[in-house]
N, C-alpha and C positions, 0 to 999 in steps of 0.2 A: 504494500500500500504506500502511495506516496503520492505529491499533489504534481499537475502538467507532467506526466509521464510520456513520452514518445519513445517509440522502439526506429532505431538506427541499422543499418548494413554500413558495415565498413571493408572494404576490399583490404585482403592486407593479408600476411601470412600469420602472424603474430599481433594481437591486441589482447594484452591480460590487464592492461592498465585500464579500461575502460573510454581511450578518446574515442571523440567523432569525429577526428580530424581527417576531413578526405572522405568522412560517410555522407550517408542519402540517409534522409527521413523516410521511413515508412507510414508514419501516422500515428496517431495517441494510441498508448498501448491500450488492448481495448478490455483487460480484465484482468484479473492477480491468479484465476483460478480456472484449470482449464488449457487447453491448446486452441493457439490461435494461429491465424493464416495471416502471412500479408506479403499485397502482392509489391515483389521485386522489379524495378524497371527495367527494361530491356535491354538501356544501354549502359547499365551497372557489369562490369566486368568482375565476375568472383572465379577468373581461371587460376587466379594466382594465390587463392584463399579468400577467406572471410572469417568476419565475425558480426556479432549482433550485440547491441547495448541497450539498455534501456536507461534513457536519460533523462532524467530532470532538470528540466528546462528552467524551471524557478531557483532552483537552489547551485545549477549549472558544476553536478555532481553527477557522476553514472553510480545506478543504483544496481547494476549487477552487467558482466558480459560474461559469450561462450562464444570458442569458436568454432567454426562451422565445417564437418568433415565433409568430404567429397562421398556424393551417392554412388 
């Protein structure tokens, strides 16, 4: 739980610190509980890795990242 929550894609091989620097907004995270979808842009390149952060915007703190293995 936390207030102005948006979830981020950050292209990158390594993000354990939690920046957005160089990410795309995906949209305000949409729940705390539960699996959620959101859709990736097309011209977002994740050949090189990724990761995903959830940031707050208000407090301009990441409230948790993971990064993102190859399907």
């Amino acid at each position: 739980n936390g207030p102005d929550l948006f979830v981020y894609v950050v292209p990158g091989a390594s993000n354990t610190d939690g920046s957005i620097e160089g990410g795309v907004s995906l949209g305000k995270l949409k729940g705390n509980i539960g699996n959620q979808q959101y859709k990736v842009p097309e011209d977002v390149d994740l050949g090189g890795g990724a990761s995903v952060v959830v940031w707050c915007r208000a407090f301009t703190v990441a409230f948790g990242a993971a990064q993102l293995q190859p399907s």
